[in-house]
N, CA and C atoms of all chains as a GROMACS GRO file, in nm:
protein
  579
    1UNK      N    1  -2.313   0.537  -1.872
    1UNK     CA    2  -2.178   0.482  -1.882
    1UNK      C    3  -2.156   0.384  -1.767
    2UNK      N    4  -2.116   0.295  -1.818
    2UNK     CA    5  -2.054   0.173  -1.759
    2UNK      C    6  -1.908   0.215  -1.627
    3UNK      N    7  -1.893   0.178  -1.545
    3UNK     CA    8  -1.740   0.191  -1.424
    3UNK      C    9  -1.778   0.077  -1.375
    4UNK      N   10  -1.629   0.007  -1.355
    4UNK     CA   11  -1.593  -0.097  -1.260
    4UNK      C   12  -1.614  -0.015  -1.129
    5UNK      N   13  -1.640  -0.093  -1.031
    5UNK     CA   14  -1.593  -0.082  -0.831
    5UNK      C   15  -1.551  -0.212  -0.794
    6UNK      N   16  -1.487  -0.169  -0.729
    6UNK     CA   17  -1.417  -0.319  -0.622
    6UNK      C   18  -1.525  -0.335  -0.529
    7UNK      N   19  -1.545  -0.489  -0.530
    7UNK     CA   20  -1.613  -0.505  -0.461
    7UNK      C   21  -1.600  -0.643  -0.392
    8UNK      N   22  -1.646  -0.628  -0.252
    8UNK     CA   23  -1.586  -0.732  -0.110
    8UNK      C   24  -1.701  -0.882  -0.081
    9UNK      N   25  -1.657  -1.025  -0.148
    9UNK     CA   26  -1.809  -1.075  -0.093
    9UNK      C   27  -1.681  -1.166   0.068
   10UNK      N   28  -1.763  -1.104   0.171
   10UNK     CA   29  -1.702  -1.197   0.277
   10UNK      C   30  -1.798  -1.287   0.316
   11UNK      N   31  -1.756  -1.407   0.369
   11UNK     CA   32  -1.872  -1.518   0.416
   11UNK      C   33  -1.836  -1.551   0.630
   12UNK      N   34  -1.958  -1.614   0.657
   12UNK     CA   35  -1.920  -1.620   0.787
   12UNK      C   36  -1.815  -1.731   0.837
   13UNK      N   37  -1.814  -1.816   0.689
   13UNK     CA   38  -1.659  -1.904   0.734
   13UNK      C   39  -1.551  -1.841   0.720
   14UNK      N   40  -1.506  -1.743   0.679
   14UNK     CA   41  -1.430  -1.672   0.695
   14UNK      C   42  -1.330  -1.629   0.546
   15UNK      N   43  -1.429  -1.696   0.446
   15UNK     CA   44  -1.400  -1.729   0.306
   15UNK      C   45  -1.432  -1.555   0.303
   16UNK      N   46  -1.317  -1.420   0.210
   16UNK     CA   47  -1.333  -1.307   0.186
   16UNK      C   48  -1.269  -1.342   0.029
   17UNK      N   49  -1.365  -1.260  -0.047
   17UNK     CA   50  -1.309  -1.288  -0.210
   17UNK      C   51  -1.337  -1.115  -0.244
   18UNK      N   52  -1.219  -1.041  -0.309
   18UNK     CA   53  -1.202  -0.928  -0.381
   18UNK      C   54  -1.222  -0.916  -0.509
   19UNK      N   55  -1.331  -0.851  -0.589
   19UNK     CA   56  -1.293  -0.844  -0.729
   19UNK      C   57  -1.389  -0.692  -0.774
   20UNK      N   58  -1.379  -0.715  -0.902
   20UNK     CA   59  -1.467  -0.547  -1.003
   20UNK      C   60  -1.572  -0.618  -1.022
   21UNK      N   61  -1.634  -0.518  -1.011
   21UNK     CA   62  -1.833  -0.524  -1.100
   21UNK      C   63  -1.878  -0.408  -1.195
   22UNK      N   64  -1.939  -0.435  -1.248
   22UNK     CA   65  -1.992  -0.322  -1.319
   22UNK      C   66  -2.081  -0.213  -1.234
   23UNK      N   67  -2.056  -0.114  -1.217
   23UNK     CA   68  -2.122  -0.056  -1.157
   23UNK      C   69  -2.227   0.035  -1.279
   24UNK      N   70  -2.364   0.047  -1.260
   24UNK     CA   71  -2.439   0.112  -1.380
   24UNK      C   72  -2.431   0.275  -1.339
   25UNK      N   73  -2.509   0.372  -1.430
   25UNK     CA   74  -2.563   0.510  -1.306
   25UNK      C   75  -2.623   0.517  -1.301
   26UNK      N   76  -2.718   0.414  -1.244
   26UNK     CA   77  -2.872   0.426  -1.126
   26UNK      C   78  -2.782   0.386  -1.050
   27UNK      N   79  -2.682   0.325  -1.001
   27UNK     CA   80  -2.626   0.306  -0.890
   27UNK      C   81  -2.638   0.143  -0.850
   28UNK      N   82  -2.670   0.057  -1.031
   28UNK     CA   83  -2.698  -0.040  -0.980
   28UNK      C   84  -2.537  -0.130  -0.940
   29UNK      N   85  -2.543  -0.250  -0.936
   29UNK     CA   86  -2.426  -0.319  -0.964
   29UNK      C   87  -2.464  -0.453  -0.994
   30UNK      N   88  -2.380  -0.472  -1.099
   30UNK     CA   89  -2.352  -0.624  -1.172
   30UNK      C   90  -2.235  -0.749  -1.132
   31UNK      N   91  -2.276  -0.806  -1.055
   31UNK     CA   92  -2.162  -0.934  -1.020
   31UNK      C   93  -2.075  -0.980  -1.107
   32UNK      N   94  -2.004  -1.041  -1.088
   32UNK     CA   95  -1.926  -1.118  -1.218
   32UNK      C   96  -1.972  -1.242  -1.173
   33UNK      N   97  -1.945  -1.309  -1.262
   33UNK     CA   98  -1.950  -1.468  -1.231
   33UNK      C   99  -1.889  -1.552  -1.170
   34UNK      N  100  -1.804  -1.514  -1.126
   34UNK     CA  101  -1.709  -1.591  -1.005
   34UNK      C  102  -1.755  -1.579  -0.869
   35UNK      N  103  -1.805  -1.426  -0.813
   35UNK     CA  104  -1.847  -1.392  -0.744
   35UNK      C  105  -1.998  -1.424  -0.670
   36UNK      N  106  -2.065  -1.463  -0.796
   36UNK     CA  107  -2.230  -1.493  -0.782
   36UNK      C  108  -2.236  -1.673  -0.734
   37UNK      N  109  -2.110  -1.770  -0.816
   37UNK     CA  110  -2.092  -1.891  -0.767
   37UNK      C  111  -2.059  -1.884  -0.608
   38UNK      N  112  -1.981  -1.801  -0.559
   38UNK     CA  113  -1.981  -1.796  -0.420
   38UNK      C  114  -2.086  -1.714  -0.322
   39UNK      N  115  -2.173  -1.686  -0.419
   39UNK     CA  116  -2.325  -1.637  -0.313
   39UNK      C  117  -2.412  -1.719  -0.327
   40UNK      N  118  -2.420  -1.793  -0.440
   40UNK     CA  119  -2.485  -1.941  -0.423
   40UNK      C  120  -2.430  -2.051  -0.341
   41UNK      N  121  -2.357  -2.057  -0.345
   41UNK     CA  122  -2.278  -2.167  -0.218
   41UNK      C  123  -2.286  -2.154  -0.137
   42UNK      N  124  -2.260  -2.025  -0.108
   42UNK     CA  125  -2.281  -1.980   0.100
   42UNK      C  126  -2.418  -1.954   0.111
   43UNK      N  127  -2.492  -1.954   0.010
   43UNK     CA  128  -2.666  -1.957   0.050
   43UNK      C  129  -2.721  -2.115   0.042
   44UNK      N  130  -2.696  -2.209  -0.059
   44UNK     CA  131  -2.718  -2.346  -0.014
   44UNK      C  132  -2.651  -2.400   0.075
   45UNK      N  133  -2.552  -2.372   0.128
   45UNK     CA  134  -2.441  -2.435   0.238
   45UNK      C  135  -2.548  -2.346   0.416
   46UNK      N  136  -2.614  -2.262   0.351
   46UNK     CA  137  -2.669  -2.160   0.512
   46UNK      C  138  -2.563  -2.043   0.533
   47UNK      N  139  -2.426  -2.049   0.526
   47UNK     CA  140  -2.366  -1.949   0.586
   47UNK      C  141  -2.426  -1.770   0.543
   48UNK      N  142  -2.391  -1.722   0.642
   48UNK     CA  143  -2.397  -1.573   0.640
   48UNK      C  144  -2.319  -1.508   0.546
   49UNK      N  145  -2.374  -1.456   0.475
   49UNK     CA  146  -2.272  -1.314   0.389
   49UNK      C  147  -2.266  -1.192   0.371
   50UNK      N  148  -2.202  -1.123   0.325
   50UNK     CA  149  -2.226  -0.962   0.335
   50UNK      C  150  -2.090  -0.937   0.272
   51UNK      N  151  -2.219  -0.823   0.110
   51UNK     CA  152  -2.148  -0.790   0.019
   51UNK      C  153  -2.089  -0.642   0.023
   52UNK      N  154  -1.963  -0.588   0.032
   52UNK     CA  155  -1.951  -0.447   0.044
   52UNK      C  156  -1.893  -0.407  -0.145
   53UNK      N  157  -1.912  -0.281  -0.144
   53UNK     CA  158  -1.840  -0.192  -0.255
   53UNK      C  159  -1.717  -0.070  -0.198
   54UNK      N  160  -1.628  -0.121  -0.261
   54UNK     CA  161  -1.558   0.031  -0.185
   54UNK      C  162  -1.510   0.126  -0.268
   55UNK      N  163  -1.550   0.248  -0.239
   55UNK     CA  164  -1.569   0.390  -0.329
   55UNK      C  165  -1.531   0.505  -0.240
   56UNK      N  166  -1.418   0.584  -0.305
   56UNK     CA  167  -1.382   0.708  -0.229
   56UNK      C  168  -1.354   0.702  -0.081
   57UNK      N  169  -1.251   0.556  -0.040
   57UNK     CA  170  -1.288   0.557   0.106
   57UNK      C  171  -1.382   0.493   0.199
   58UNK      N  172  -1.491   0.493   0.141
   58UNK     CA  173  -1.625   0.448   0.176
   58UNK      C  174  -1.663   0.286   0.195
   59UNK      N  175  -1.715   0.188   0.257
   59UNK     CA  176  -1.755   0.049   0.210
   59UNK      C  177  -1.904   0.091   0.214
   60UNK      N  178  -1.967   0.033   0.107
   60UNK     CA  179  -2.049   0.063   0.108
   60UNK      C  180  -2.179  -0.031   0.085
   61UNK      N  181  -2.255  -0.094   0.157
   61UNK     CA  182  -2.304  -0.246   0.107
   61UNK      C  183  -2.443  -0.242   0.006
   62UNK      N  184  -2.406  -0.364  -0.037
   62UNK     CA  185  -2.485  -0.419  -0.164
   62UNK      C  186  -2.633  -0.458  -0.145
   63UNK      N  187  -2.763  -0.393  -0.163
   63UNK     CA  188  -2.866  -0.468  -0.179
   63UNK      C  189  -2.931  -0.502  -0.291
   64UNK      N  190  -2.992  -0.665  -0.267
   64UNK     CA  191  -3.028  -0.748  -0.357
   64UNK      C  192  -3.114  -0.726  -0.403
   65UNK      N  193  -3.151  -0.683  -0.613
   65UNK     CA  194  -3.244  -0.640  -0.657
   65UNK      C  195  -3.291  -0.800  -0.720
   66UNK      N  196  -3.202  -0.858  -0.796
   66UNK     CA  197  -3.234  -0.933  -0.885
   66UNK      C  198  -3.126  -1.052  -0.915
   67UNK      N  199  -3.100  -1.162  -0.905
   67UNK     CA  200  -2.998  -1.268  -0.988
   67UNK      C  201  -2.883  -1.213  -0.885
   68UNK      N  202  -2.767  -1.110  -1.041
   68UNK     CA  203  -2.646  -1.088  -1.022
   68UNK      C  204  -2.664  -0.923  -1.002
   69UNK      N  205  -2.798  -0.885  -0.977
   69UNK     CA  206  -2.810  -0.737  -0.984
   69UNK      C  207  -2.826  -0.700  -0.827
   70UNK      N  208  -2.730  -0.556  -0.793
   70UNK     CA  209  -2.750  -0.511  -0.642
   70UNK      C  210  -2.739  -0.346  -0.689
   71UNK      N  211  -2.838  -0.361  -0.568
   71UNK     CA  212  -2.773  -0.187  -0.595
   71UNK      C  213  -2.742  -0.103  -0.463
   72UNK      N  214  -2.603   0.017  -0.489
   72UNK     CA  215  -2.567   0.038  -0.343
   72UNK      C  216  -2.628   0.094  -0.244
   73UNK      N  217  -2.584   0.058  -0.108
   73UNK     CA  218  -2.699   0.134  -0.010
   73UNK      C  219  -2.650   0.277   0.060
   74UNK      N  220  -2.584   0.351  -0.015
   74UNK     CA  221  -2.520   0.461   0.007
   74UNK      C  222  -2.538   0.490   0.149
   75UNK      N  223  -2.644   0.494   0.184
   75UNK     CA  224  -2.750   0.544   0.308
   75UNK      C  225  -2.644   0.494   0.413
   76UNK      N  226  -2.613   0.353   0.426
   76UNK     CA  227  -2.524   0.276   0.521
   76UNK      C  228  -2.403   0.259   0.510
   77UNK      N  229  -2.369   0.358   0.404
   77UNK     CA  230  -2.196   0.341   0.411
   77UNK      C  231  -2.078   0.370   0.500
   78UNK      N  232  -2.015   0.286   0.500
   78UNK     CA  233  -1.905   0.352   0.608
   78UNK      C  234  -1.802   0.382   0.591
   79UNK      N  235  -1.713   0.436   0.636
   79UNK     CA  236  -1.576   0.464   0.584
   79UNK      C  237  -1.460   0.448   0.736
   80UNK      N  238  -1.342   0.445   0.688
   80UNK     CA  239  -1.206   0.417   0.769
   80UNK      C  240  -1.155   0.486   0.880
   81UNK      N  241  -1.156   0.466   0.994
   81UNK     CA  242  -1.114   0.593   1.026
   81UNK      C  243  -0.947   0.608   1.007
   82UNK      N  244  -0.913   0.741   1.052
   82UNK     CA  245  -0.817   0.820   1.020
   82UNK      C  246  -0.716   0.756   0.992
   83UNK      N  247  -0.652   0.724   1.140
   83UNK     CA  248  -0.578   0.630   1.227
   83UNK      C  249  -0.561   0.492   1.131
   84UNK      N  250  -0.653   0.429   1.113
   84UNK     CA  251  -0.639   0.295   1.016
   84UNK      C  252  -0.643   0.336   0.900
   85UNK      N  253  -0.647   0.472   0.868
   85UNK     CA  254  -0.582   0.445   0.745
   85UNK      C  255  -0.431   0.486   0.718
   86UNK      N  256  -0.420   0.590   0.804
   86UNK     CA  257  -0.261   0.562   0.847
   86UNK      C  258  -0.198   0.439   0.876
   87UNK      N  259  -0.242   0.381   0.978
   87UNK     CA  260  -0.183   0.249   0.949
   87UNK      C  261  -0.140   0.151   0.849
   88UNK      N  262  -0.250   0.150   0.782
   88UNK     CA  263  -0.247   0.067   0.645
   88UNK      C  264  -0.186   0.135   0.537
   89UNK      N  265  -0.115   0.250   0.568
   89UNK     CA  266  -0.012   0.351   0.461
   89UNK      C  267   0.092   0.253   0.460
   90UNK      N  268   0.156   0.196   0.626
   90UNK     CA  269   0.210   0.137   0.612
   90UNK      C  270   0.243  -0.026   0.657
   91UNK      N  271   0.154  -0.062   0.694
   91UNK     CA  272   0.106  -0.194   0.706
   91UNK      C  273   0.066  -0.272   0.559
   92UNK      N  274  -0.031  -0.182   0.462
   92UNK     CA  275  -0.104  -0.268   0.361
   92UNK      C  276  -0.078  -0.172   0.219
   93UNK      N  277   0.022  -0.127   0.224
   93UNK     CA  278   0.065   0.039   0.119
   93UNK      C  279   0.041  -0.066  -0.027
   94UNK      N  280  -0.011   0.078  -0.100
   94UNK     CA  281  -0.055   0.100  -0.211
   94UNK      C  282   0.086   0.078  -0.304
   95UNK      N  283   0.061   0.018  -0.437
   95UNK     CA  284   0.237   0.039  -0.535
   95UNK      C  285   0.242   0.210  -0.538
   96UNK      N  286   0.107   0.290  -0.583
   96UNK     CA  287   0.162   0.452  -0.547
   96UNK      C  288   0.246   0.506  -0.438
   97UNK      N  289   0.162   0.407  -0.324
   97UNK     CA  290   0.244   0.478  -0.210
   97UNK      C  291   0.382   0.440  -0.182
   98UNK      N  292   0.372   0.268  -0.232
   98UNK     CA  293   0.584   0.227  -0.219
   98UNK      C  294   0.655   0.356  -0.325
   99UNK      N  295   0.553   0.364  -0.428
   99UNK     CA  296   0.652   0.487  -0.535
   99UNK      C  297   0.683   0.629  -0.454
  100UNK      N  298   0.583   0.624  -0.359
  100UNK     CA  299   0.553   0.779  -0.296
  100UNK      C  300   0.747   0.761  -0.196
  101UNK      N  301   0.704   0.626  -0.145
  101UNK     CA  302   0.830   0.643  -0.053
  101UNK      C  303   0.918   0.606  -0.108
  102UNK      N  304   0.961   0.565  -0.214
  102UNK     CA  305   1.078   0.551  -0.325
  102UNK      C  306   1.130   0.666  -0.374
  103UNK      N  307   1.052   0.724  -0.360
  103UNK     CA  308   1.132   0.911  -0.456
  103UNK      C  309   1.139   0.956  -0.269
  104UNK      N  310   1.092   0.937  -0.192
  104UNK     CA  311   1.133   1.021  -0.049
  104UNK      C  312   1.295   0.980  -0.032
  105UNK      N  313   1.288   0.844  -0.050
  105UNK     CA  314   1.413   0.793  -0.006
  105UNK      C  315   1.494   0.824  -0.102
  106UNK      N  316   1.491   0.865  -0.240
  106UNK     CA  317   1.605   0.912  -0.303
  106UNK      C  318   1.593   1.050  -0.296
  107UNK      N  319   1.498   1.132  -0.256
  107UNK     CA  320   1.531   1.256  -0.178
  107UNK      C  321   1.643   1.276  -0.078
  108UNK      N  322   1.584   1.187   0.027
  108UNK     CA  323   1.684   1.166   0.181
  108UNK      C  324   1.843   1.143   0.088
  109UNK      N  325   1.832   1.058   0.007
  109UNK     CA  326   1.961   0.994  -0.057
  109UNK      C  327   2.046   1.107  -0.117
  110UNK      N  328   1.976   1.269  -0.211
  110UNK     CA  329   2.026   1.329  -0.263
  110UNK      C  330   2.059   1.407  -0.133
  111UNK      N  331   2.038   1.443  -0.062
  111UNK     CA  332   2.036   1.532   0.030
  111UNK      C  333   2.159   1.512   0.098
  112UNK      N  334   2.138   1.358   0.128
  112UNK     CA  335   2.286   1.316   0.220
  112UNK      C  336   2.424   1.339   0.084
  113UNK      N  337   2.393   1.336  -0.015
  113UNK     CA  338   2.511   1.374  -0.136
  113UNK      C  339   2.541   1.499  -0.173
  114UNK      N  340   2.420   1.614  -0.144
  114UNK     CA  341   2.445   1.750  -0.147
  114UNK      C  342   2.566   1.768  -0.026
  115UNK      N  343   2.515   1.696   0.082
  115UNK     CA  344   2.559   1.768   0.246
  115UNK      C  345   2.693   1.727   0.212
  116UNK      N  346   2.724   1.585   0.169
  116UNK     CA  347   2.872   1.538   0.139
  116UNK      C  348   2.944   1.623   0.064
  117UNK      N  349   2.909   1.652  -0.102
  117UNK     CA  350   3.037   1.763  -0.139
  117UNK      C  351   3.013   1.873  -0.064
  118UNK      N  352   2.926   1.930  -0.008
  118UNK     CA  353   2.925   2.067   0.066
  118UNK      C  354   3.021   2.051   0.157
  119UNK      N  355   3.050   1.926   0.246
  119UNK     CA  356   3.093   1.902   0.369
  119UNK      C  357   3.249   1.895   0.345
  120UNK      N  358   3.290   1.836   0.212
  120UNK     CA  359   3.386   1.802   0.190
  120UNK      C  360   3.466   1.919   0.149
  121UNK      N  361   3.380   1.978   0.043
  121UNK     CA  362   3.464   2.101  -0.064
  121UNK      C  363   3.450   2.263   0.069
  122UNK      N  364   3.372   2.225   0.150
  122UNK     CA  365   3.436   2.331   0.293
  122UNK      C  366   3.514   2.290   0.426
  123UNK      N  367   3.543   2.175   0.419
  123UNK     CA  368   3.637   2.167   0.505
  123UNK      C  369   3.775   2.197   0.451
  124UNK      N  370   3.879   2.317   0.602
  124UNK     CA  371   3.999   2.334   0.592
  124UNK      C  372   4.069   2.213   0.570
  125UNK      N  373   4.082   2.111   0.677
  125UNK     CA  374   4.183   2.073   0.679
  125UNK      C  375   4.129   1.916   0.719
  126UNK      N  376   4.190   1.819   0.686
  126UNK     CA  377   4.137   1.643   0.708
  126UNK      C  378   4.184   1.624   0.815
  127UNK      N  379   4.068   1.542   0.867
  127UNK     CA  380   4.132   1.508   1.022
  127UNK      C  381   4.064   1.359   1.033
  128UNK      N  382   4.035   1.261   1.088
  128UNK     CA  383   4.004   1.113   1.124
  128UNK      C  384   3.853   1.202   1.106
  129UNK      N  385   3.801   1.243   1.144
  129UNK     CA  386   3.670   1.294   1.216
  129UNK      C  387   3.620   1.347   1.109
  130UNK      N  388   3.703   1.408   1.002
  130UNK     CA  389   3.630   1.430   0.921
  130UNK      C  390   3.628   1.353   0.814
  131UNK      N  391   3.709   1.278   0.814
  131UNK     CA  392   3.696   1.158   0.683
  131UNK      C  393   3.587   1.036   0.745
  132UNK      N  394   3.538   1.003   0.889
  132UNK     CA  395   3.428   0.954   0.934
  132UNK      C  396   3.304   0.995   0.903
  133UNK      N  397   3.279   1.170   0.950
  133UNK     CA  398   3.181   1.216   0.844
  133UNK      C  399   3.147   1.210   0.722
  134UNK      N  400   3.247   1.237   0.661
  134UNK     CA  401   3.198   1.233   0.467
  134UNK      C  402   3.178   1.049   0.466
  135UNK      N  403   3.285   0.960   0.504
  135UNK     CA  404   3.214   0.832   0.442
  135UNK      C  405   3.098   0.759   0.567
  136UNK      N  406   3.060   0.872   0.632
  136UNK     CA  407   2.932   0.794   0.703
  136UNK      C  408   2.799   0.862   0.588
  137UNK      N  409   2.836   1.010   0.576
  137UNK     CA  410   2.752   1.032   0.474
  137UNK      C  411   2.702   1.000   0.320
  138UNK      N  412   2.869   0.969   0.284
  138UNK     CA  413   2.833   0.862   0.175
  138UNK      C  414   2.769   0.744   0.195
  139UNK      N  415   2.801   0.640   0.308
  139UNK     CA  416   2.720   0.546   0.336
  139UNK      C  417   2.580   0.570   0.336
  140UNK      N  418   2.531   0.644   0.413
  140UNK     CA  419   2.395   0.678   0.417
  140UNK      C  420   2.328   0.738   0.310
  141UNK      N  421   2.430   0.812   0.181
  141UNK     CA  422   2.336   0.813   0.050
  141UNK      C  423   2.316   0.666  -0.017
  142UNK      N  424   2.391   0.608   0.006
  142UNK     CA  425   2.412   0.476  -0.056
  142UNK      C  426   2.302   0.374  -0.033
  143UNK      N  427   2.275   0.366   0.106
  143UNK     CA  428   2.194   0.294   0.173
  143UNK      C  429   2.055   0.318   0.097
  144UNK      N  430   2.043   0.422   0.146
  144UNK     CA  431   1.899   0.534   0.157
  144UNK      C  432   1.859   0.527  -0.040
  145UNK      N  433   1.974   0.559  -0.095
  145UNK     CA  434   1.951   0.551  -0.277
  145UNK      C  435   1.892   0.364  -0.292
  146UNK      N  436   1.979   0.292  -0.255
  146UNK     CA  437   1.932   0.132  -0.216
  146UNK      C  438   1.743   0.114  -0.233
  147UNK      N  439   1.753   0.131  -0.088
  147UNK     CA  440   1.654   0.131  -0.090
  147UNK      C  441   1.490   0.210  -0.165
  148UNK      N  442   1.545   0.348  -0.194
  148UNK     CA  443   1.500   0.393  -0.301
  148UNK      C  444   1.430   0.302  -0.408
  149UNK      N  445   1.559   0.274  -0.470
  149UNK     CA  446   1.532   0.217  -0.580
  149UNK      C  447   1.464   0.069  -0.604
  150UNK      N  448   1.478   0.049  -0.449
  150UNK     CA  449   1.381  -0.102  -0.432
  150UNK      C  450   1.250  -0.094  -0.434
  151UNK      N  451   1.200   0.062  -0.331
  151UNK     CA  452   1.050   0.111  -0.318
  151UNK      C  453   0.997   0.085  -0.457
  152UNK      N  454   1.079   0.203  -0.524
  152UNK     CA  455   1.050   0.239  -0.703
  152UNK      C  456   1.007   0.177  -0.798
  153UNK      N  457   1.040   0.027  -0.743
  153UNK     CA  458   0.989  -0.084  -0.857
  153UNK      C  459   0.893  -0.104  -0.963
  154UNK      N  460   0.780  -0.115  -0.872
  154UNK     CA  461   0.637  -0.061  -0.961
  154UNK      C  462   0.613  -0.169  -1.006
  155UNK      N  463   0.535  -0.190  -1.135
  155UNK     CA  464   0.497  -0.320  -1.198
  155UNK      C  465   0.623  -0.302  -1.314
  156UNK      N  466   0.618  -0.464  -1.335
  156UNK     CA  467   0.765  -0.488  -1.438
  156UNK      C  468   0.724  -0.489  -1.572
  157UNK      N  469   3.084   1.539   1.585
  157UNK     CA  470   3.056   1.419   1.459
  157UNK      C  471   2.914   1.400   1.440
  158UNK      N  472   2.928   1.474   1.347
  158UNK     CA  473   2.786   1.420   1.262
  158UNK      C  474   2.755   1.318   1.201
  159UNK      N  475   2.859   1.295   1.154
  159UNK     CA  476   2.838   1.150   1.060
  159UNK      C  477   2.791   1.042   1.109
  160UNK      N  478   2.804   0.990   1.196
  160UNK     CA  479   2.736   0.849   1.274
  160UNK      C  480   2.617   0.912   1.307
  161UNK      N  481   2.575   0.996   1.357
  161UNK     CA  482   2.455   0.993   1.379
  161UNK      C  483   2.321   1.037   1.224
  162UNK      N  484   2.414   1.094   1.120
  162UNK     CA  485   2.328   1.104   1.003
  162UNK      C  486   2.315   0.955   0.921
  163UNK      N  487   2.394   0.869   0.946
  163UNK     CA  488   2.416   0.701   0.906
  163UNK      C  489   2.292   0.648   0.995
  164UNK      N  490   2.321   0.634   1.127
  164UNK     CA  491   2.183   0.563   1.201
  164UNK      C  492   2.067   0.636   1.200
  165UNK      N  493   2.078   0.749   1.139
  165UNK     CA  494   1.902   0.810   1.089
  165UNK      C  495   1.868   0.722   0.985
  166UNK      N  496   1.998   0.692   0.886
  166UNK     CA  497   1.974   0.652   0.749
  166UNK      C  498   1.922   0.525   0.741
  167UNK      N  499   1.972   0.398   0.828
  167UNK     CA  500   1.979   0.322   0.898
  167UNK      C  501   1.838   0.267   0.988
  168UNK      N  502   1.844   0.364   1.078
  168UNK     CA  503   1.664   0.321   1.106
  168UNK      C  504   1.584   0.324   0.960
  169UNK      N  505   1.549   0.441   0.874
  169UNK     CA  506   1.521   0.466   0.786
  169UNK      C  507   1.489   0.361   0.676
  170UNK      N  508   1.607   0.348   0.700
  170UNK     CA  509   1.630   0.170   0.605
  170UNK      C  510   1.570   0.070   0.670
  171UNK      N  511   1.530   0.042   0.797
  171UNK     CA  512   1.466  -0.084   0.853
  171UNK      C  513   1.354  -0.042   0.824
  172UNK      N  514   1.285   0.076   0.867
  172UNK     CA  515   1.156   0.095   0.845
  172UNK      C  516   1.104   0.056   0.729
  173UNK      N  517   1.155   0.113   0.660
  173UNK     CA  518   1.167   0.068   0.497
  173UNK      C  519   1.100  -0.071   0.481
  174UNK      N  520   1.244  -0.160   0.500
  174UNK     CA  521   1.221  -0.246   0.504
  174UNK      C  522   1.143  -0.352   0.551
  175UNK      N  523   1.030  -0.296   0.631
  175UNK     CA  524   0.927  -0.358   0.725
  175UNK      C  525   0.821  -0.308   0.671
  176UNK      N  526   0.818  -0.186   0.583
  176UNK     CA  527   0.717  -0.152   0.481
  176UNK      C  528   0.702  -0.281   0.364
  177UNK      N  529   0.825  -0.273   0.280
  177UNK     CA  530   0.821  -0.367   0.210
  177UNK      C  531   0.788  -0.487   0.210
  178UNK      N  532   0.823  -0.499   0.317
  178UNK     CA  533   0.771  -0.669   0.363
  178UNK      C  534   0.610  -0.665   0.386
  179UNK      N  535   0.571  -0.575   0.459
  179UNK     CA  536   0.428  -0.573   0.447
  179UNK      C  537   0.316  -0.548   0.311
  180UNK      N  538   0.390  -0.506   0.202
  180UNK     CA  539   0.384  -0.445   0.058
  180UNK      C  540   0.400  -0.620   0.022
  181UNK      N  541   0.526  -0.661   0.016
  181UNK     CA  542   0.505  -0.788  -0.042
  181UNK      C  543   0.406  -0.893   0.010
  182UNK      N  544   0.404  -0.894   0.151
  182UNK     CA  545   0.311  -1.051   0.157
  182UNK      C  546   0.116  -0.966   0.143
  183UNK      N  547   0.108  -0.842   0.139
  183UNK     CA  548   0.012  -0.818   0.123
  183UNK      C  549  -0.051  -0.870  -0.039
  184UNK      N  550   0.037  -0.860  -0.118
  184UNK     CA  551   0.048  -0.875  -0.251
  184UNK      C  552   0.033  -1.016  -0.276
  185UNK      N  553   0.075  -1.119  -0.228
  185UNK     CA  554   0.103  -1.244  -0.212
  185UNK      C  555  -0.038  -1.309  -0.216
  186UNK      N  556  -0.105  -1.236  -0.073
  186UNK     CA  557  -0.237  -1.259  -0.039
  186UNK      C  558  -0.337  -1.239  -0.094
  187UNK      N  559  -0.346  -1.142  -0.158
  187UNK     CA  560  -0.411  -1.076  -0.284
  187UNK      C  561  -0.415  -1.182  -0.449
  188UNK      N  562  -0.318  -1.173  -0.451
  188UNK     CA  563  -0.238  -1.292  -0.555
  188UNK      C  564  -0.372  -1.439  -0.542
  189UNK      N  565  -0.320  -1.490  -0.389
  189UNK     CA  566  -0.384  -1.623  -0.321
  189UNK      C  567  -0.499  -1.601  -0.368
  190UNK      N  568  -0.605  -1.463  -0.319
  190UNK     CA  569  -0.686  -1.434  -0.332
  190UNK      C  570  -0.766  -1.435  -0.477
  191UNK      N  571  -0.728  -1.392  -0.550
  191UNK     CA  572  -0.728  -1.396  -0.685
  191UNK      C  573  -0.766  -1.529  -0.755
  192UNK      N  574  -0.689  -1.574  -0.749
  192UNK     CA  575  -0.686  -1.734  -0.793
  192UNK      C  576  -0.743  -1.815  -0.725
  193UNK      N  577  -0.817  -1.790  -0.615
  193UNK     CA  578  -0.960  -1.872  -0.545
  193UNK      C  579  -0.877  -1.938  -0.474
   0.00000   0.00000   0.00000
């Protein structure tokens, strides 16, 4: 059976192109054709290249069997550390992960609307201080639902 | 008073946010660029 992988061709001018290949199960991989025009170019032009695959985390680089044929070098793979990939949760986030923090924030959002009628339907008596509380808390479901629903987007 | 201080939780919350998103969008952008050679 046939699977796509993403796969990375970067050049030493600084030219980086992202796309899928066929990946076989001997573990070979198949270029596309867009991709193979830019390993011919940076090989008649001289520049340096280096092809990665990335799988489970992993980059994992490409050696050259044939044409458009590579197959991966598991042996030399590397992977992210921790830290950068935390970072890139929120530096370079995934549409799962804007969805991940789109339902947090209408969590935070329900929460601040629970605390409001709770806050409201048990207070004795109105005072300045407490009508500041309930509409700071309404504000802040408001906000917080806002933005929610901006995370949430997804594809249209 | 709780209330002002459960607003500027909400508030940071919301910038952060919003500095996510922004990094979500021009990442996307680039990708996009990328795409189309």
């Amino acid at each position: 059976m046939t699977r796509l992988i993403k796969v990375t061709f970067t050049a030493t001018t600084g030219e980086a192109t992202t796309g899928f290949a066929s990946l076989h199960e001997d573990d070979t991989v198949d270029l596309p054709k867009r991709m193979m025009t830019r390993v011919t170019a940076a090989v008649e032009a001289g520049d340096g290249y280096a092809i990665v695959a990335h799988q489970g985390g992993y980059e994992i680089p490409l050696i050259h069997i044939a044409e458009a044929s590579y197959k991966l070098d598991g042996r030399h793979a590397t992977s992210e550390r921790w830290v950068t990939r935390l970072a890139d949760a929120f530096r370079k986030p995934s549409k799962d992960q804007m969805l991940a923090y789109g339902r947090y924030y209408h969590t935070l959002s329900a929460a601040c609307t629970v605390g409001l009628v709770g806050y409201v339907a048990g207070t004795p008596s109105w005072t300045v201080a407490t009508v500041i509380n309930a509409a700071c808390l309404l504000a802040g479901a408001a906000v917080l639902f806002a933005l929610g629903a901006v995370h949430a987007k997804g594809d249209k | 008073m709780f209330g002002p201080f459960v607003l500027g939780l909400a508030l940071c919350f919301a910038a952060f946010g919003m500095w996510v998103l922004r990094n979500a969008d021009r990442e996307r952008m680039l990708e996009d660029l990328d795409r189309n050679g």
